[in-house]
N, C-alpha and C positions, 0 to 999 in steps of 0.2 A: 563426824570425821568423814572426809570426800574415801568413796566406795566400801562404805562397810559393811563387814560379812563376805566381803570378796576372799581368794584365796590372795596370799600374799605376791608382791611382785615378783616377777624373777629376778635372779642374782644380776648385776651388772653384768655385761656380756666381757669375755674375753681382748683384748686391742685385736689381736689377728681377725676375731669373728666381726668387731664394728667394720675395720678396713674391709674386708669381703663382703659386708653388706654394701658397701660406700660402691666397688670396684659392680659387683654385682647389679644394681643400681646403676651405674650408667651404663653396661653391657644392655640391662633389659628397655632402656629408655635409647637408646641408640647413640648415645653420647661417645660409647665407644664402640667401633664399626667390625664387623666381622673382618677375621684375618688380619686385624693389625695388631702389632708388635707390643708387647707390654714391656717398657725400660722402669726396672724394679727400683732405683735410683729419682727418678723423675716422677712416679706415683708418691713415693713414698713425701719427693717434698712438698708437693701438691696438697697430701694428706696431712701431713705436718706430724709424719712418724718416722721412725727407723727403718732402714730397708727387712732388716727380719721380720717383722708382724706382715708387709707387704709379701716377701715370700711364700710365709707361713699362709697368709690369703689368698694365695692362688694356688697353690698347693691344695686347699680345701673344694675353691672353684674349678680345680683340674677336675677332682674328685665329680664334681655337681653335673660336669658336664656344659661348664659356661666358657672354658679354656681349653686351649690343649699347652705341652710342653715340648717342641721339636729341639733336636739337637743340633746345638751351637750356634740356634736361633732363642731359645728361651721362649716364653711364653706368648701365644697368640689367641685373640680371641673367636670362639667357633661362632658359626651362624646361627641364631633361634628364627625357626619359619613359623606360618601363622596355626598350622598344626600343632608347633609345641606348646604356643600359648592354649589354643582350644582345648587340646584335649589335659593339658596342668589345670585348665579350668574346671574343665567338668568332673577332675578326680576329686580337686580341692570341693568344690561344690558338693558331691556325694560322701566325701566325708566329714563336712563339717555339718554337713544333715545330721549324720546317724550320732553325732557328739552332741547337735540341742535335745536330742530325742530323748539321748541319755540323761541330759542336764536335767531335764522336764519333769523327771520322775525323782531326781536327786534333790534339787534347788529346795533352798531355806527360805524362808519368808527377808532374814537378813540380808543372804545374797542375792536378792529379789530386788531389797531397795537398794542395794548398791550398785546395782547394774542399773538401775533408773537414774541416781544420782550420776552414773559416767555417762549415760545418753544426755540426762541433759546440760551436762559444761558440752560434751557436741552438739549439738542443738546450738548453741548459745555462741560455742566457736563458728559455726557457721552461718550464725547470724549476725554477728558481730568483728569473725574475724580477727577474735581474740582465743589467745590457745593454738597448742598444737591438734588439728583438728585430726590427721593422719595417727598420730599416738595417741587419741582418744579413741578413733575408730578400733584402731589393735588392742589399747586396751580392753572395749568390750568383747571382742571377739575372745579374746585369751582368757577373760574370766570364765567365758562359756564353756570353752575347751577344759580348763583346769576344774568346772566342778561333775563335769561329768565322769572322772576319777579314771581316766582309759589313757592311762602317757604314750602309749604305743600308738594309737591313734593318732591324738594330740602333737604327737613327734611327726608323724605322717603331714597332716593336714598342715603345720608349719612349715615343713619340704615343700609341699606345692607352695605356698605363698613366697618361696625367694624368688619364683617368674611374673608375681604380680608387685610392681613398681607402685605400693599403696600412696605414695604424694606427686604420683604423675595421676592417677584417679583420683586424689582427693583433689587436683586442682581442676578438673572439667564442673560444667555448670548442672550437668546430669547425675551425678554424684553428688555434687550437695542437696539437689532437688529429692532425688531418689530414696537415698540413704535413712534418714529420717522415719520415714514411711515404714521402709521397708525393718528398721530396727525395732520399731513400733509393733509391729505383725510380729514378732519373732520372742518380745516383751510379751505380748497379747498372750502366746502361746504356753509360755514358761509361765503365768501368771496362772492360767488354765491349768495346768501339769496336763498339758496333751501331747505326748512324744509326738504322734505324727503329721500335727499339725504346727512344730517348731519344727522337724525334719523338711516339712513342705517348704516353711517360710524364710528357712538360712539357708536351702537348695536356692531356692529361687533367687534370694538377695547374692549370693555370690555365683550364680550362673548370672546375672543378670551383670555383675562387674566385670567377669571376662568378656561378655562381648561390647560391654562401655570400653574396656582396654584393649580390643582389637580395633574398635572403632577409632579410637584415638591415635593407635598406631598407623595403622590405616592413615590418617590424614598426614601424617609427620613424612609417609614413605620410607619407611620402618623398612618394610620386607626388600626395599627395591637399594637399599644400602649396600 
């Protein structure tokens, strides 16, 4: 059975929380530009939902710091400079070190090959081009987070990832190059049960994606929008 001795998926997400990932997602890819106008009527058919779950989704992105809400303007989008992404980077980076570290000393022999069985349908998607390569990528990551048994953490280290737009990175050619390698070292490590040398190796692989997704931004003229 594909990933087993994993911890079980998570529950289906909520419709307001998919539409805020969807609204969130083009904020961070530039699709939609600082300071313009969100018409909650017009997302909503775009999206193909009810204007309340759209509400309810910027109401949460007010919260996150991706929105604001002025009066008898309604919602507008704030600016992310290349600061917010760096340093979302390097938190997310620092903590999802100290969650392999944890995993390292935790991990089963079962959830061992089940994390090998998700790397390689990646592997496979990115050789092939078949699968969703960007929800395989989270899924390994999520299993790692979930066996290290720390949800407070876990809950943290998923906050930083709504500033990384993981299938605008899974679509660059440095990301499929990299990725591989780098989830390898990271397997190597958990395989070992050496906290600090899977701390070293999921620091590394996701500092190394924050500056693959400034660079990337970078070329779009992201910041200069």
């Amino acid at each position: 059975m594909p990933g087993a001795g994993l911890p079980h998926r998570r529950p289906r997400a909520q419709l307001s929380d998919e539409v805020a990932s969807r609204i969130r997602d083009r904020i961070v890819t530039g699709r939609l530009r600082k300071g313009e106008h969100l018409h909650l009527e017009r997302l909503a058919e775009e999206i193909g939902v009810s204007v309340t779950p759209v509400r309810e989704a910027l109401l949460a992105l007010r919260g996150e710091g991706f929105v604001e809400l002025e009066p008898r303007r309604g919602f507008t989008v704030l600016p992310l400079n290349r600061k917010d992404i760096e340093d979302t980077s390097r938190v997310q980076a620092a903590i999802a070190g100290e969650l392999a570290a944890r995993t390292a000393a935790l991990i089963s022999v079962g959830q061992l090959a089940g994390l090998e069985e998700v790397q390689a349908e990646l592997e496979h998607a990115g050789r092939f081009g078949i699968g969703d390569a960007a929800e395989l990528d989270l899924r390994f990551h999520h299993a790692i987070y979930d066996i290290a048994d720390s949800a407070k953490l876990a809950w943290f280290v998923q906050l930083t990832s709504r500033y990384v737009p993981r299938r605008l990175l899974a679509s660059t050619s440095e990301h499929a190059e990299t990725t591989g390698s780098e989830h390898r070292a990271i397997l190597r490590a958990l395989h070992n049960r050496d906290p600090e040398a899977a701390r070293l190796a999921m620091h590394d692989h996701l500092a190394h994606h924050g500056q693959t997704l400034v660079r990337q931004l970078d070329q779009q003229g992201f910041w200069d929008q």
